[in-house]
C-alpha positions in Angstrom: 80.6 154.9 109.1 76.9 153.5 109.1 74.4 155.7 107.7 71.2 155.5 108.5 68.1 155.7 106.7 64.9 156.7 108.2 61.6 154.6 107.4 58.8 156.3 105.9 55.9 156.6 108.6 52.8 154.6 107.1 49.5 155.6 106.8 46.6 153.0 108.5 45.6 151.7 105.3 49.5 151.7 103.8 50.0 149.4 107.1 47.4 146.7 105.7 49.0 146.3 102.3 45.2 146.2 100.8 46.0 149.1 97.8 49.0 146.7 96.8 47.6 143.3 96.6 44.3 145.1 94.7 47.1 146.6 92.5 48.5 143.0 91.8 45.4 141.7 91.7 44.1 144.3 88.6 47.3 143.5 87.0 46.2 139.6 87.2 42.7 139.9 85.9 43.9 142.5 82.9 46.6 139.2 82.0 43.6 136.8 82.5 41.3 138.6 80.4 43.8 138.9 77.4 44.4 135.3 77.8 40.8 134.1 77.8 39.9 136.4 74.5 42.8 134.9 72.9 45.0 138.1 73.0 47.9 136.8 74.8 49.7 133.3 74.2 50.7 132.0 76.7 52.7 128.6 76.0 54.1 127.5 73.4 53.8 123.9 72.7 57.3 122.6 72.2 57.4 119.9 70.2 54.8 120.6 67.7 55.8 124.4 67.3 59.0 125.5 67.2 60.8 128.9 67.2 62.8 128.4 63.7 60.7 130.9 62.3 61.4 133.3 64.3 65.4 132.5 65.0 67.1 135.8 64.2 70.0 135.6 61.1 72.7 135.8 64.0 71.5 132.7 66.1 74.3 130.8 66.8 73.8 126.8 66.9 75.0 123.7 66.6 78.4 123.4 64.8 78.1 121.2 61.7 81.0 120.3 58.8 79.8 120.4 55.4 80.4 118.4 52.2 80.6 120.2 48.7 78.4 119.2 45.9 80.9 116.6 44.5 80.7 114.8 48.0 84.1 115.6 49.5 84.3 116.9 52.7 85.8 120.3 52.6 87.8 120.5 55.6 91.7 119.9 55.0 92.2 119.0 59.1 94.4 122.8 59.3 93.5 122.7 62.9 92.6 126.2 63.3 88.8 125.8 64.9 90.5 123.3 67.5 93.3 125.5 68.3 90.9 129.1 68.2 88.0 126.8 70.5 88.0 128.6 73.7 86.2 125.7 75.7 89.1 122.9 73.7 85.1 121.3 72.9 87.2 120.2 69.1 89.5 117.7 68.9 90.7 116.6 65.0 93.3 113.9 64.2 94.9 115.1 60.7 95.6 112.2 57.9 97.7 112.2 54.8 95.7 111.6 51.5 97.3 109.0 49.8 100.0 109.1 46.7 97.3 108.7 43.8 94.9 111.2 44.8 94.7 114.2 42.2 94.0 116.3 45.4 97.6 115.4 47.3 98.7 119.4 47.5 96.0 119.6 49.8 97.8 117.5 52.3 95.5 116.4 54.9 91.7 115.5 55.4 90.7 114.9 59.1 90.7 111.1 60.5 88.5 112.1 63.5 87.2 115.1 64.1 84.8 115.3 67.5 83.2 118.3 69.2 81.9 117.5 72.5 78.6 119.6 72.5 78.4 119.6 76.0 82.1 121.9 76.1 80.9 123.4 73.2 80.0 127.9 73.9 78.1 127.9 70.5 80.8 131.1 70.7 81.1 130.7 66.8 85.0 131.1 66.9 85.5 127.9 65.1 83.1 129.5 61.7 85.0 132.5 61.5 88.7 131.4 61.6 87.7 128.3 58.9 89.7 129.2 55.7 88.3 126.3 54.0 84.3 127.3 54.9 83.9 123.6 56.1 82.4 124.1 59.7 79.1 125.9 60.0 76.8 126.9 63.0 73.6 126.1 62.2 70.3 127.1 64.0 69.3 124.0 65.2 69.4 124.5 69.2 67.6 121.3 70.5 71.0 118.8 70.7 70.4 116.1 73.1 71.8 112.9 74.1 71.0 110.6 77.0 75.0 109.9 77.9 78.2 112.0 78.0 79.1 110.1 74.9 75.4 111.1 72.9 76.9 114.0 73.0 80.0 113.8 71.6 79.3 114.5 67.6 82.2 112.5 65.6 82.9 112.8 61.7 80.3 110.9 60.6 77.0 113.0 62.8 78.5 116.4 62.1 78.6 115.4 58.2 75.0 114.3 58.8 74.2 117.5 60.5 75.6 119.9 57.9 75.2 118.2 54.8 75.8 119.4 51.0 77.1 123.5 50.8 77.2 124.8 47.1 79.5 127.5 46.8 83.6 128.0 45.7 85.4 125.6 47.4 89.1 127.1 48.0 91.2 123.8 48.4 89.9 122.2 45.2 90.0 125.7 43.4 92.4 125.4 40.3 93.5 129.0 40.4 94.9 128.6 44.1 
């Protein structure tokens, strides 16, 4: 059943519209005015200013792995960010340390490890379910690349990214 809504009879001067574009028109001089005292900004100019200052605490960017301040890389290639990654953006290929290494009972350092940042929901999934504290999201939000591939960020580019974290490290902890 169609109901039906009855129009609103207009006076002669509603009918020419002249009260609302004076109304927009006010509203544009009042913006004008605060622009041309320098109340207003207007434009920011990207590549000379930037918004890091004012990025809240929660901003969620690009994902980066980290190294600990001997140099090793702190992920042990447990697979959980790649398994929890709603978009599959992570892929890692797990290797054995070798026979020697004081750090054996560890069991595995990643071989590759890529996120395609172009998959990638910034969701910050893969941070929280890290027991080792190896991936981070940092707040670095311009990621650009000029082919598919650009933006694929392997081992070596996400190291880069994330550098040197000080902190416990729990795989290399002795009391573990």
């Amino acid at each position: 059943m169609a109901v039906v809504v009855a129009r609103p009879n207009l006076r002669w001067y509603e009918k020419l519209y002249l009260p609302n574009i004076a109304a927009g028109l006010a509203i544009t001089f009042r913006h004008f005015t605060k622009m041309i005292f320098g109340r207003t900004k207007v434009t920011m100019q990207y590549p000379e200013e930037k918004w890091d200052a004012h990025l809240p605490d929660y901003y969620r960017g690009t994902p980066a792995l980290v190294r600990d301040v001997s140099g090793r890389i702190r992920c042990v290639a447990c697979q959980l960010c790649e398994f929890i990654c709603p978009p599959r953006a992570i892929k890692i290929t797990p290797g054995e340390l070798p026979d020697g290494d004081k750090f054996k009972k560890v069991e595995k350092y990643p071989n590759e490890f890529d996120i395609d940042m172009i998959r990638c929901i910034y969701c910050g999934m893969c941070e929280e379910v890290c027991p080792e504290q190896a991936i981070y999201l940092r707040k670095d939000y311009a990621v650009t690349g000029f082919t598919r591939e650009d933006m694929v960020h392997h081992k070596e580019k996400l190291l880069e990214i994330g550098g040197v974290m000080h902190g416990v490290v729990l795989k290399w902890n002795e009391r573990k």
